[in-house]
mmCIF file as Biopython writes it, N, C-alpha, C and O atoms, coordinates in Angstrom:
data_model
#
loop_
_atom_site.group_PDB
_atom_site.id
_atom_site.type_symbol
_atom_site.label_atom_id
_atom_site.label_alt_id
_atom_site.label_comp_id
_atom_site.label_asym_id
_atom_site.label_entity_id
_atom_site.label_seq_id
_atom_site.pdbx_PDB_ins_code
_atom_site.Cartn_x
_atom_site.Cartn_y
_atom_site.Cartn_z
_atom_site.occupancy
_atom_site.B_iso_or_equiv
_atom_site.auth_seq_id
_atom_site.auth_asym_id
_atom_site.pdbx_PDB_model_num
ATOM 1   N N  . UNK A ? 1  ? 11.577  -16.484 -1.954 1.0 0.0 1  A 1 
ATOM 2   C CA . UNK A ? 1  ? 10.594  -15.979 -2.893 1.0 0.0 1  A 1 
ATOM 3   C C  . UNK A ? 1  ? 9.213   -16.088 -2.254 1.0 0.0 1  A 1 
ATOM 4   O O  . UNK A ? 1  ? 9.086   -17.148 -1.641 1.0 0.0 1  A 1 
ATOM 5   N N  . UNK A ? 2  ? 7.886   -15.104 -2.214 1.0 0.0 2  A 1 
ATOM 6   C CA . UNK A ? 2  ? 7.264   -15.385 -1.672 1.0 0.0 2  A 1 
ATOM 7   C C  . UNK A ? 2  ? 6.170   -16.366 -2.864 1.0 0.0 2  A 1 
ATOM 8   O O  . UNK A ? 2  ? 6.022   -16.771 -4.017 1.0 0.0 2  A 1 
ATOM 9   N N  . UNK A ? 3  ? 5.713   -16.320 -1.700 1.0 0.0 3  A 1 
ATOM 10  C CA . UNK A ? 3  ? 4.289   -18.029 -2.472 1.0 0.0 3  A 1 
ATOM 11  C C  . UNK A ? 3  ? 3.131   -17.219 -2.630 1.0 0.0 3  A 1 
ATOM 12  O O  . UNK A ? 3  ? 3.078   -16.123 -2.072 1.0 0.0 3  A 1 
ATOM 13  N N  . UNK A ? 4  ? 2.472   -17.519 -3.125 1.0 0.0 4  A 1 
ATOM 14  C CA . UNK A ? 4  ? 1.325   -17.322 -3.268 1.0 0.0 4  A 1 
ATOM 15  C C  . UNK A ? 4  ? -0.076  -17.637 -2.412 1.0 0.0 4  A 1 
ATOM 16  O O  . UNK A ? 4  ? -0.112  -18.866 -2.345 1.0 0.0 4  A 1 
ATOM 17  N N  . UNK A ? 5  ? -1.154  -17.134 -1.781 1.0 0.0 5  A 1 
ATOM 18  C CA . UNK A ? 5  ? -2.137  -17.174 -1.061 1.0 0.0 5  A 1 
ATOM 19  C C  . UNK A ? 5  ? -3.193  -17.602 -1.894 1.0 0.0 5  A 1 
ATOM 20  O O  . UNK A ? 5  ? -3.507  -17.011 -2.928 1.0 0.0 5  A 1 
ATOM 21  N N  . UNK A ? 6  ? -3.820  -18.749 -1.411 1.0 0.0 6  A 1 
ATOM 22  C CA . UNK A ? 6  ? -5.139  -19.495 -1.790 1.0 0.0 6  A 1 
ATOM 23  C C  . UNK A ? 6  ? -6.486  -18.196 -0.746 1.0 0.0 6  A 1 
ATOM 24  O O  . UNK A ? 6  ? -6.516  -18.273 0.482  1.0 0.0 6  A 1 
ATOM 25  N N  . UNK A ? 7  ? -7.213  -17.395 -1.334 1.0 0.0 7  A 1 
ATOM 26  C CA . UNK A ? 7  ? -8.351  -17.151 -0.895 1.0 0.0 7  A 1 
ATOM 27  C C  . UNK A ? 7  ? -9.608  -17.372 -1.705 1.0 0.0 7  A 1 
ATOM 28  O O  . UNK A ? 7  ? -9.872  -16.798 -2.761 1.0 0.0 7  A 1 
ATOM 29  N N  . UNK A ? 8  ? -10.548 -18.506 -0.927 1.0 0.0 8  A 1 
ATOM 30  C CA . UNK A ? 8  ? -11.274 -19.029 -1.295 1.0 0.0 8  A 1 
ATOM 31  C C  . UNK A ? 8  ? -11.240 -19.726 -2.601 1.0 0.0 8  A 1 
ATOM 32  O O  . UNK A ? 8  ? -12.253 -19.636 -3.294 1.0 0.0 8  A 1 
ATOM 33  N N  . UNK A ? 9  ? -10.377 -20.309 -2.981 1.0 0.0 9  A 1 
ATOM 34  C CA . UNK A ? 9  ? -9.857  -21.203 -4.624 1.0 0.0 9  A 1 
ATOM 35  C C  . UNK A ? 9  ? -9.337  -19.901 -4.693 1.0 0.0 9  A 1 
ATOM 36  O O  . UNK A ? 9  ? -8.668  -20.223 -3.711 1.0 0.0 9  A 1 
ATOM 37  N N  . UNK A ? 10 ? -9.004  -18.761 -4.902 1.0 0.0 10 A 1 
ATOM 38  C CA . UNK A ? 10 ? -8.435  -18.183 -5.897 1.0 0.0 10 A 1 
ATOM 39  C C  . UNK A ? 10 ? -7.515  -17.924 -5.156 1.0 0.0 10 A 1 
ATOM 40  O O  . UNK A ? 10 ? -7.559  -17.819 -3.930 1.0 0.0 10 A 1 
ATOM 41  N N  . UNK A ? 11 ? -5.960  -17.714 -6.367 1.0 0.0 11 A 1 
ATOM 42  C CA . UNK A ? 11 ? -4.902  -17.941 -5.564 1.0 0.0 11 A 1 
ATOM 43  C C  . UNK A ? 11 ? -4.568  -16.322 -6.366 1.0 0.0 11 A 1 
ATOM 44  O O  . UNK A ? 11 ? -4.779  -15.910 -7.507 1.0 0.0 11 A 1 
ATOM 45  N N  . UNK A ? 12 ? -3.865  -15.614 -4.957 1.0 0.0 12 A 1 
ATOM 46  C CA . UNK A ? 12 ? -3.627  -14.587 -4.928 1.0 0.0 12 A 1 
ATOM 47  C C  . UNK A ? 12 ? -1.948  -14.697 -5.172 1.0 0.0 12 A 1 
ATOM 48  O O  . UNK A ? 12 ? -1.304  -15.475 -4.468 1.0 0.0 12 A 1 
ATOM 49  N N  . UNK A ? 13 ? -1.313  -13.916 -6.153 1.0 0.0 13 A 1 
ATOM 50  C CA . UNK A ? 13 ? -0.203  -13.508 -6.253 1.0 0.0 13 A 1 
ATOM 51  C C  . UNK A ? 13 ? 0.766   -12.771 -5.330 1.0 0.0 13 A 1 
ATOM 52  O O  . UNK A ? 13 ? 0.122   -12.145 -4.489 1.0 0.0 13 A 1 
ATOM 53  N N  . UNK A ? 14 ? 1.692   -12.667 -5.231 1.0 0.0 14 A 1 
ATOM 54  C CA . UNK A ? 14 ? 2.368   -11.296 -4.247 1.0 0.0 14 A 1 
ATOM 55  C C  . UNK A ? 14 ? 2.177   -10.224 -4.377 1.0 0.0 14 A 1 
ATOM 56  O O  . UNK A ? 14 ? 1.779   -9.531  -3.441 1.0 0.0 14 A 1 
ATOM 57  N N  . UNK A ? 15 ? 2.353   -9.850  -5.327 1.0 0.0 15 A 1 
ATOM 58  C CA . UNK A ? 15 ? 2.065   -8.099  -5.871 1.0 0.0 15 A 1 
ATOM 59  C C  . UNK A ? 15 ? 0.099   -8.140  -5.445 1.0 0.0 15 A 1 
ATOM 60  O O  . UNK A ? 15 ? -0.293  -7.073  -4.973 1.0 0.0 15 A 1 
ATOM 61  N N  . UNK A ? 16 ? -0.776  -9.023  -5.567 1.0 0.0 16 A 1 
ATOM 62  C CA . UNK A ? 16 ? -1.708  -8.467  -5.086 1.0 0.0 16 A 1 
ATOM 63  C C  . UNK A ? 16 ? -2.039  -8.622  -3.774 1.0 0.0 16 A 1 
ATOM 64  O O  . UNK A ? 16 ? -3.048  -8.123  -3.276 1.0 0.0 16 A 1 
ATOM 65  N N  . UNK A ? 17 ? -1.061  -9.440  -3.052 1.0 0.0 17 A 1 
ATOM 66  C CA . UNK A ? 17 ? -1.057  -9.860  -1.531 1.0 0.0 17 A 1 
ATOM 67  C C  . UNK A ? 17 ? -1.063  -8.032  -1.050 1.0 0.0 17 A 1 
ATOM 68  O O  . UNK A ? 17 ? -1.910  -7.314  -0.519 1.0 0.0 17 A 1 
ATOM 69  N N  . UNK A ? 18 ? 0.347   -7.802  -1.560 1.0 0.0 18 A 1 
ATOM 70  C CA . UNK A ? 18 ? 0.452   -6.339  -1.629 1.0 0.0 18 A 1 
ATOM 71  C C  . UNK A ? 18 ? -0.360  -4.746  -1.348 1.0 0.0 18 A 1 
ATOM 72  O O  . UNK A ? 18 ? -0.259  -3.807  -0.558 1.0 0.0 18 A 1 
ATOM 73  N N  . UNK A ? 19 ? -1.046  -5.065  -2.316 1.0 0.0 19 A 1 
ATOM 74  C CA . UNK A ? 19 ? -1.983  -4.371  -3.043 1.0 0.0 19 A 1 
ATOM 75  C C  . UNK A ? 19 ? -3.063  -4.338  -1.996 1.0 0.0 19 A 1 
ATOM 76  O O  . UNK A ? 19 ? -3.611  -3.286  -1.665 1.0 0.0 19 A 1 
ATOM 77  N N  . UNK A ? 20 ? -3.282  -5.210  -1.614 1.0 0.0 20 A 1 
ATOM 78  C CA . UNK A ? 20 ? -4.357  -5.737  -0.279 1.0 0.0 20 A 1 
ATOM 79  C C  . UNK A ? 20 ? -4.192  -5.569  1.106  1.0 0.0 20 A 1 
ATOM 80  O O  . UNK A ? 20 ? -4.993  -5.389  2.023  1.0 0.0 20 A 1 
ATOM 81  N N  . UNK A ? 21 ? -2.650  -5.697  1.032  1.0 0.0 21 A 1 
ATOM 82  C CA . UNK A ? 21 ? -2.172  -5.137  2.519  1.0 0.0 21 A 1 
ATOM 83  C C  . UNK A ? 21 ? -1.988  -3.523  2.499  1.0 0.0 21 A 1 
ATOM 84  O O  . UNK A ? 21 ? -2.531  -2.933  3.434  1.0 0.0 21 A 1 
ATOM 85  N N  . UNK A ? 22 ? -1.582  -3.068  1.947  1.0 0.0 22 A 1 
ATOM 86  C CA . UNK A ? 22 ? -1.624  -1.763  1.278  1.0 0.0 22 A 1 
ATOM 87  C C  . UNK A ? 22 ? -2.568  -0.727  0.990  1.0 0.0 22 A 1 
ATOM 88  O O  . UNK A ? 22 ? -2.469  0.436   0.599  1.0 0.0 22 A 1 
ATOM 89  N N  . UNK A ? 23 ? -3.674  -1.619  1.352  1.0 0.0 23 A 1 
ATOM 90  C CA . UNK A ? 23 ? -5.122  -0.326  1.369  1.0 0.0 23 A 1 
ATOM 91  C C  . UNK A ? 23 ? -5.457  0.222   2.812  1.0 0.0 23 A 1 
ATOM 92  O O  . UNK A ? 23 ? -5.618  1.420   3.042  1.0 0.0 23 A 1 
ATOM 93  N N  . UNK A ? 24 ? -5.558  -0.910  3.886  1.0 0.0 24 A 1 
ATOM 94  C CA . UNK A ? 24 ? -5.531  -0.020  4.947  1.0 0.0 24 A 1 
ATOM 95  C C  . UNK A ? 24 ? -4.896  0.421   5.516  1.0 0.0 24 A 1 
ATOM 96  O O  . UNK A ? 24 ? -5.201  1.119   6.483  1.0 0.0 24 A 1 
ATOM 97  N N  . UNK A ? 25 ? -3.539  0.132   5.051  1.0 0.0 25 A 1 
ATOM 98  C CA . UNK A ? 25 ? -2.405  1.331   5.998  1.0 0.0 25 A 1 
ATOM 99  C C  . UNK A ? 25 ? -2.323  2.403   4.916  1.0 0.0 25 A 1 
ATOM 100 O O  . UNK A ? 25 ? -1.662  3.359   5.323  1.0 0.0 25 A 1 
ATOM 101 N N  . UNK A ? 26 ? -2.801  2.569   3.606  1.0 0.0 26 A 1 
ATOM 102 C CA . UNK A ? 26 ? -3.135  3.717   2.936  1.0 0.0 26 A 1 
ATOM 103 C C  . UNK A ? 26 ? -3.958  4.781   3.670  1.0 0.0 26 A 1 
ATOM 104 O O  . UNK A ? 26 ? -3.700  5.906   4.097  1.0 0.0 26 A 1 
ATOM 105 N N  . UNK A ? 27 ? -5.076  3.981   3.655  1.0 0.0 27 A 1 
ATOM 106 C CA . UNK A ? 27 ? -6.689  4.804   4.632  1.0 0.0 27 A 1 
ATOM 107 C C  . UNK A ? 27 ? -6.123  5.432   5.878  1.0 0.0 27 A 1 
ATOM 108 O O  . UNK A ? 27 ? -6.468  6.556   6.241  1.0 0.0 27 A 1 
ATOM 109 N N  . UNK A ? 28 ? -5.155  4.614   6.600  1.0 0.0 28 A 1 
ATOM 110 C CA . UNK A ? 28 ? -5.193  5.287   7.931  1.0 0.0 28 A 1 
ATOM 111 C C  . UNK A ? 28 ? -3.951  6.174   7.705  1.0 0.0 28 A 1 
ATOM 112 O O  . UNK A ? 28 ? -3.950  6.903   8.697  1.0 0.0 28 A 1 
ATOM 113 N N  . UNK A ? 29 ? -2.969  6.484   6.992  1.0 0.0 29 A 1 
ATOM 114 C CA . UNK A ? 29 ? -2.082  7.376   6.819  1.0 0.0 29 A 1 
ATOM 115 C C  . UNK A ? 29 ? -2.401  8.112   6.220  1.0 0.0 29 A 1 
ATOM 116 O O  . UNK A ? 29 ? -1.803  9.146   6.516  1.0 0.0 29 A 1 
ATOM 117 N N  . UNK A ? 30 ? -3.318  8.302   5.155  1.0 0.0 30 A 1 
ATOM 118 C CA . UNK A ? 30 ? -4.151  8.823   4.685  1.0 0.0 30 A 1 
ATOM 119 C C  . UNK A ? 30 ? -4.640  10.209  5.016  1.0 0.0 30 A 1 
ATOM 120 O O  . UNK A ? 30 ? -4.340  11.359  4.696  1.0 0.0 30 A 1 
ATOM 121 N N  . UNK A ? 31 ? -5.880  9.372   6.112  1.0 0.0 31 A 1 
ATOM 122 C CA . UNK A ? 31 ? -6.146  10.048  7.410  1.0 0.0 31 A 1 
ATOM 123 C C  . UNK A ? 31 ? -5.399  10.978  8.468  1.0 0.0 31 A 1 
ATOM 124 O O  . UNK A ? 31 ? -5.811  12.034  8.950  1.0 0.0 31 A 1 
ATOM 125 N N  . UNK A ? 32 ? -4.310  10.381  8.684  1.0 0.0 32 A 1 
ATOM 126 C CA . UNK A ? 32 ? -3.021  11.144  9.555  1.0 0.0 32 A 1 
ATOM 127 C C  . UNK A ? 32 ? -2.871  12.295  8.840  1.0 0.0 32 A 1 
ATOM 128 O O  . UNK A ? 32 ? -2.986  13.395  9.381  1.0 0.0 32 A 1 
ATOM 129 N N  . UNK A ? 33 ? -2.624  12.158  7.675  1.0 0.0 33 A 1 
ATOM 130 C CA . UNK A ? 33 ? -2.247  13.300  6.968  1.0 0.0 33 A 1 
ATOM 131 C C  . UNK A ? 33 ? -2.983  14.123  6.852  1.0 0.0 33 A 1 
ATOM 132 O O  . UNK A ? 33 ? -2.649  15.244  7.238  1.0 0.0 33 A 1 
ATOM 133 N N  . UNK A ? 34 ? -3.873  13.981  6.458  1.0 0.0 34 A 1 
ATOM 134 C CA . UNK A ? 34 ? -5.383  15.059  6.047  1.0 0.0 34 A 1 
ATOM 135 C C  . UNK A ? 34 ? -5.590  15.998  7.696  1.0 0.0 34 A 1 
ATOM 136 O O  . UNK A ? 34 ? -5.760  17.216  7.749  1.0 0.0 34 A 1 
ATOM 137 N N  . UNK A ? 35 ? -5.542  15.350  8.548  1.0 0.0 35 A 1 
ATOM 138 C CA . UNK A ? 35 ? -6.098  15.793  10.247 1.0 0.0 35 A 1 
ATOM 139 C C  . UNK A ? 35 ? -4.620  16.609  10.348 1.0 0.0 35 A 1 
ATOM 140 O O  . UNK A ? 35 ? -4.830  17.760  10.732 1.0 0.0 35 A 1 
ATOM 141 N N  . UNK A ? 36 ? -3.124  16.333  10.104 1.0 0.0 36 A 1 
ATOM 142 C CA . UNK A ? 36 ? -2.041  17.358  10.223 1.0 0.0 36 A 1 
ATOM 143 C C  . UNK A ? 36 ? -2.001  18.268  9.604  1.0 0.0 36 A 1 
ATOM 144 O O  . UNK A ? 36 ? -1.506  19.266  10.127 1.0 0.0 36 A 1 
ATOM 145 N N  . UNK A ? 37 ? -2.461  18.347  8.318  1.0 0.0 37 A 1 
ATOM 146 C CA . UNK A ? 37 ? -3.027  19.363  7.412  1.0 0.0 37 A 1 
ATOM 147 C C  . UNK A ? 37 ? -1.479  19.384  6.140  1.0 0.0 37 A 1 
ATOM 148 O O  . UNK A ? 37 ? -1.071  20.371  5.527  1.0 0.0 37 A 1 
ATOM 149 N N  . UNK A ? 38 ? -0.888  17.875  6.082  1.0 0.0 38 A 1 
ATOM 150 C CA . UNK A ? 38 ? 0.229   17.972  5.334  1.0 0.0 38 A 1 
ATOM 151 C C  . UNK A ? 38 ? 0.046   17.697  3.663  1.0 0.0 38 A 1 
ATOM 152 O O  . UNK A ? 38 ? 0.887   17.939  2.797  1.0 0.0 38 A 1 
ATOM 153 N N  . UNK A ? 39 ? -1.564  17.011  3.444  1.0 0.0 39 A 1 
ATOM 154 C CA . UNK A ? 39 ? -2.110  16.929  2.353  1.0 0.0 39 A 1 
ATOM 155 C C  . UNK A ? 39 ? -2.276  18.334  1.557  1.0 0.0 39 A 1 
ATOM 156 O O  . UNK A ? 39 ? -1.947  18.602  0.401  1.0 0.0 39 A 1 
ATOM 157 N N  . UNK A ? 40 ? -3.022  19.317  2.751  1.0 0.0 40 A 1 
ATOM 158 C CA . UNK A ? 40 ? -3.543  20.528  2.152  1.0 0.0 40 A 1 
ATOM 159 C C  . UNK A ? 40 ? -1.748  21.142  1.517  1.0 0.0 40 A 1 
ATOM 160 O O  . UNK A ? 40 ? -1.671  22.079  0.722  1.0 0.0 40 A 1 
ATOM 161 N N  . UNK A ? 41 ? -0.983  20.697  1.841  1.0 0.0 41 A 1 
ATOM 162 C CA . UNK A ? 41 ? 0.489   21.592  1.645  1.0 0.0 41 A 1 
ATOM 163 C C  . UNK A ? 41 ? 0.811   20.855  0.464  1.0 0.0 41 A 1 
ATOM 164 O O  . UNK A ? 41 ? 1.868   21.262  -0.019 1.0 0.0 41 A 1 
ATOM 165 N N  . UNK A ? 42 ? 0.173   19.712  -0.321 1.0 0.0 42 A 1 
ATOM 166 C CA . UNK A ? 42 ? 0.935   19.347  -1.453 1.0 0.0 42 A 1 
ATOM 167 C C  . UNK A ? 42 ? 0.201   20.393  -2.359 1.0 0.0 42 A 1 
ATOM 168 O O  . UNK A ? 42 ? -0.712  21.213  -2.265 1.0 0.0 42 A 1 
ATOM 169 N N  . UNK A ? 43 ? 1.120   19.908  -3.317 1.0 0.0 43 A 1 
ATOM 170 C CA . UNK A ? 43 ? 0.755   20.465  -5.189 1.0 0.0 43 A 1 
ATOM 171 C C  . UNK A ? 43 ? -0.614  20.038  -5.059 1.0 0.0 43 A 1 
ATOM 172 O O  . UNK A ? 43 ? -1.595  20.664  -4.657 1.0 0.0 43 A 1 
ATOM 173 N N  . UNK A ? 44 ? -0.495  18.830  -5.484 1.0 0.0 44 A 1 
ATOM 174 C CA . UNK A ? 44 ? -1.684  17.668  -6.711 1.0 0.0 44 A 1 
ATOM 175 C C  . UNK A ? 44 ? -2.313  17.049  -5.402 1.0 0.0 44 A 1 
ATOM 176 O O  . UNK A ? 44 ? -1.479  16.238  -5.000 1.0 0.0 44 A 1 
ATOM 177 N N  . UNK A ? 45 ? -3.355  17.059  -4.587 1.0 0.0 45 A 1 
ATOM 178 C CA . UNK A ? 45 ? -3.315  15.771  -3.467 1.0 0.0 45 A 1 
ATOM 179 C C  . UNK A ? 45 ? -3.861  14.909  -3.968 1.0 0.0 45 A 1 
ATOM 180 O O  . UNK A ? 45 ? -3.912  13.982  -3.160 1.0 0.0 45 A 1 
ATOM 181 N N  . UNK A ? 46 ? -4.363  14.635  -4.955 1.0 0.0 46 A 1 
ATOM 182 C CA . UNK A ? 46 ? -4.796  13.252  -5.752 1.0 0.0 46 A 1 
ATOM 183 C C  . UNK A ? 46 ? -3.372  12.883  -5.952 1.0 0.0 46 A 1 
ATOM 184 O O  . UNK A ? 46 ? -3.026  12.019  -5.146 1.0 0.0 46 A 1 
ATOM 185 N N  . UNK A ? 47 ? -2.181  13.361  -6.986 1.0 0.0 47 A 1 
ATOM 186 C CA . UNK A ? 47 ? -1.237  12.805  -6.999 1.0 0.0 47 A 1 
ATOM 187 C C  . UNK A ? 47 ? -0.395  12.667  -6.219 1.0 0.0 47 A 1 
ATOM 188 O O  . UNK A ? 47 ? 0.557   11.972  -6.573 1.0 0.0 47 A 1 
ATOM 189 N N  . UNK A ? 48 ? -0.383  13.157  -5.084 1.0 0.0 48 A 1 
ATOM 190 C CA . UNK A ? 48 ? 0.393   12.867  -3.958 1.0 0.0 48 A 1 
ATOM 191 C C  . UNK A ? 48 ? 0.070   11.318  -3.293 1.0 0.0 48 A 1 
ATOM 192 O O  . UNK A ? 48 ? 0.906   10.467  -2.988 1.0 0.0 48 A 1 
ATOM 193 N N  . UNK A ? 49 ? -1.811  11.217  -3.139 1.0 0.0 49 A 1 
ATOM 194 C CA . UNK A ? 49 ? -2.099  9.845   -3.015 1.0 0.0 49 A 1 
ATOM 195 C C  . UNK A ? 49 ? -1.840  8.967   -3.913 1.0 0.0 49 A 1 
ATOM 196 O O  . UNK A ? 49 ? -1.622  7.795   -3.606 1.0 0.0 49 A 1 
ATOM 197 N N  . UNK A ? 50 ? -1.831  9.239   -4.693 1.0 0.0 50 A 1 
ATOM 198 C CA . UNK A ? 50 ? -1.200  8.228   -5.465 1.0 0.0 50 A 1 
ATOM 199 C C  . UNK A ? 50 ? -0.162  7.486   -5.438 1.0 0.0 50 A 1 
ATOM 200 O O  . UNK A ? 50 ? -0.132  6.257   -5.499 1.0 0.0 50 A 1 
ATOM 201 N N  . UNK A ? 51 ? 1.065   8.516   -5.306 1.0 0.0 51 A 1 
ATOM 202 C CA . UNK A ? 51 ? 2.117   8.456   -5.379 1.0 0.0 51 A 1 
ATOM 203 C C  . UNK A ? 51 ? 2.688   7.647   -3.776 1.0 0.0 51 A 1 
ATOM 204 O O  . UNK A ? 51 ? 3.639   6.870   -3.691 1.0 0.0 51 A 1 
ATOM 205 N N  . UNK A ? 52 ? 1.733   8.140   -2.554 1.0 0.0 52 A 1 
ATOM 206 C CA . UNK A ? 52 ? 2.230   7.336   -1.510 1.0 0.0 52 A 1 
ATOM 207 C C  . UNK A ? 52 ? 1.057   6.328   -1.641 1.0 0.0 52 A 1 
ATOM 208 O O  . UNK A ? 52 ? 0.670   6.320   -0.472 1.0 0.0 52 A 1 
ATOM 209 N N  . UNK A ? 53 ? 0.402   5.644   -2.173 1.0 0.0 53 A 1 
ATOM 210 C CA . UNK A ? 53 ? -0.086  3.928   -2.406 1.0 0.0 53 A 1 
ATOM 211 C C  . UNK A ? 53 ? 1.088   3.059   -2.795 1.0 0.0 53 A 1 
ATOM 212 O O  . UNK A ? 53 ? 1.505   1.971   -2.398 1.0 0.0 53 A 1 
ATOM 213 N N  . UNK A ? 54 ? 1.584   4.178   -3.982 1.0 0.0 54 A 1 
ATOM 214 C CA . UNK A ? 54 ? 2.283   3.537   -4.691 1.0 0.0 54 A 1 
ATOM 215 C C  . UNK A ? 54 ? 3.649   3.052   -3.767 1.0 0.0 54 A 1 
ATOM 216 O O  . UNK A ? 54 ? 3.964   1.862   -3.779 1.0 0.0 54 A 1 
ATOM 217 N N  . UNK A ? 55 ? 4.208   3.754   -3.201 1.0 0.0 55 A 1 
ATOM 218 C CA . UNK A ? 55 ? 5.378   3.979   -2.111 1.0 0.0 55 A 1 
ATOM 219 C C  . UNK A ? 55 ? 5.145   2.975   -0.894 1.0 0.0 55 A 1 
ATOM 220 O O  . UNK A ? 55 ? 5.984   2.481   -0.141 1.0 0.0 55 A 1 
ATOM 221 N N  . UNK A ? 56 ? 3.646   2.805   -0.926 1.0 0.0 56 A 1 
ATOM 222 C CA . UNK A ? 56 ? 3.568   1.907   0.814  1.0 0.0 56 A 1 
ATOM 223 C C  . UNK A ? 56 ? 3.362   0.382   -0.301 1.0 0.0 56 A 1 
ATOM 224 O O  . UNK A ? 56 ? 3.952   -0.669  -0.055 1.0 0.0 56 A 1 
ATOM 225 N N  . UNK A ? 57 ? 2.826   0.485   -0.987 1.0 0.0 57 A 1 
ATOM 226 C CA . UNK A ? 57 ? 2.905   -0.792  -1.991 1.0 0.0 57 A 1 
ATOM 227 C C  . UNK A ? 57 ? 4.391   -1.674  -2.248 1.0 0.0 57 A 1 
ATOM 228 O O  . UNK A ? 57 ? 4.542   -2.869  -1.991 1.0 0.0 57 A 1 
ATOM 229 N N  . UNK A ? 58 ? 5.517   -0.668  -2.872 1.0 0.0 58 A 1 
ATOM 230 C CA . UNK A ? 58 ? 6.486   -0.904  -2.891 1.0 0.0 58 A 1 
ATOM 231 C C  . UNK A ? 58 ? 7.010   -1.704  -1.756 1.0 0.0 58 A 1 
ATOM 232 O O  . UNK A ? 58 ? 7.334   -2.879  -1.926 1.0 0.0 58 A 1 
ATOM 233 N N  . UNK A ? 59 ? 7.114   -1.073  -0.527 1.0 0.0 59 A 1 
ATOM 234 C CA . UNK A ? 59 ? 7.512   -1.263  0.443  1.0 0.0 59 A 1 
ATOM 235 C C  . UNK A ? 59 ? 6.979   -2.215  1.164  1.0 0.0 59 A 1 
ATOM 236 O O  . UNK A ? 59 ? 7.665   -2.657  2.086  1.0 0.0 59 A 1 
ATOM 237 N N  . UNK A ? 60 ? 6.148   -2.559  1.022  1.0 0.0 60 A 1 
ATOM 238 C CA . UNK A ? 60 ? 5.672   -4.425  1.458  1.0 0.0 60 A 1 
ATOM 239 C C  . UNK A ? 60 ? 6.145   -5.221  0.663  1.0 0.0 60 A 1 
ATOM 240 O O  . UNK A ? 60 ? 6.855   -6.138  1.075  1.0 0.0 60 A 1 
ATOM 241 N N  . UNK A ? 61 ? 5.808   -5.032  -0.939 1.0 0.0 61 A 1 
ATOM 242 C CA . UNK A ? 61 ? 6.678   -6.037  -1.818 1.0 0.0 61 A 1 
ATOM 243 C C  . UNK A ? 61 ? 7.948   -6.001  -1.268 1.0 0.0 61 A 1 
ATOM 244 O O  . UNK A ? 61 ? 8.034   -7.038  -0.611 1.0 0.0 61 A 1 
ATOM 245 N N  . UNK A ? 62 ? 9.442   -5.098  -1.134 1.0 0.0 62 A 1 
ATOM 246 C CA . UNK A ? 62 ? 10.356  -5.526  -0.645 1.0 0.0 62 A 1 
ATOM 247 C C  . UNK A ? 62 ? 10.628  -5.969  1.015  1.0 0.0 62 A 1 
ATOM 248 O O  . UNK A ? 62 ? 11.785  -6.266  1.311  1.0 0.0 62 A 1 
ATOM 249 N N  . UNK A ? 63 ? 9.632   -6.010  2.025  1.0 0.0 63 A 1 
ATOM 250 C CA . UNK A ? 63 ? 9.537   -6.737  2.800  1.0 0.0 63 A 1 
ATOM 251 C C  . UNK A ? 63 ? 9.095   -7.991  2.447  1.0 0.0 63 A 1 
ATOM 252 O O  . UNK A ? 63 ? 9.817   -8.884  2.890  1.0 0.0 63 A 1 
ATOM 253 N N  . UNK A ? 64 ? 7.907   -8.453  1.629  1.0 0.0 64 A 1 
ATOM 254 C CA . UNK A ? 64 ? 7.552   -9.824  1.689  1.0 0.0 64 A 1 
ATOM 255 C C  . UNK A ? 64 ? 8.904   -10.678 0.704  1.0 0.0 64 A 1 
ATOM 256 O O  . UNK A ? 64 ? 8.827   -11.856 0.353  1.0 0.0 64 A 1 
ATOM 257 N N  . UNK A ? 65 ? 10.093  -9.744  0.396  1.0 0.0 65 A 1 
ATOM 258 C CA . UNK A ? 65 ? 10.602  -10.500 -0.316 1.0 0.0 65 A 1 
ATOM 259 C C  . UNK A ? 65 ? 11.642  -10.905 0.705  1.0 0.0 65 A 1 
ATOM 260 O O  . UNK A ? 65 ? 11.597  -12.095 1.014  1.0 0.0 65 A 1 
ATOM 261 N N  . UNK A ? 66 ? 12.429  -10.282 1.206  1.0 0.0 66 A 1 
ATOM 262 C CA . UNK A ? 66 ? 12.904  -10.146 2.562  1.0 0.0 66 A 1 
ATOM 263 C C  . UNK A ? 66 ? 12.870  -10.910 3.352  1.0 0.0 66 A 1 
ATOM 264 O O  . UNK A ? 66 ? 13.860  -11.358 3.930  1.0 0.0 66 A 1 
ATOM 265 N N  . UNK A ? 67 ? 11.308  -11.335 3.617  1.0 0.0 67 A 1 
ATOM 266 C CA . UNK A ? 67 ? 11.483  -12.016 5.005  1.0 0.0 67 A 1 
ATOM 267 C C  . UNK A ? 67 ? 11.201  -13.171 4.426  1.0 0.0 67 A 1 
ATOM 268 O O  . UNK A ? 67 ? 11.347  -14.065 5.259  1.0 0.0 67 A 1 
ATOM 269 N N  . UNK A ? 68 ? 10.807  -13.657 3.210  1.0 0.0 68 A 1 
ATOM 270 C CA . UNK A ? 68 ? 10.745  -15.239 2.833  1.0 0.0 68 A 1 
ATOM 271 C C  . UNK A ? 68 ? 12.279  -16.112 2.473  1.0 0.0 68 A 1 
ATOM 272 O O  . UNK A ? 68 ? 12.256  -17.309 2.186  1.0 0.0 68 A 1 
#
């Protein structure tokens, strides 16, 4: 199970360990995408970002569960 992170007294949960690891590999895939031009090919690209935060989010939570 993972533990929880003390930053600066405040103790950070998993899901926001997450959430935190999860923003800059958002930004830079992000990025990838926009420069291949695979953003311009969705529907919604707000909901497409969304939808892959949500997806790279996921996917650390079941790694940090994984490897503890």
């Amino acid at each position: 199970m993972p533990v929880d992170f003390e930053l600066g007294g405040v103790y950070l949960p998993p899901i926001a360990q997450a959430l935190l690891l999860a923003l800059p590999l958002f930004v830079v895939l992000d990025a990838l995408l926009r420069r291949t031009g695979v953003l311009a090919a969705a529907w919604h690209p707000a909901l497409f970002q969304g939808a892959l935060y949500a997806a790279i989010c996921a996917a650390l939570v079941l790694f940090m569960g994984a490897t503890l």
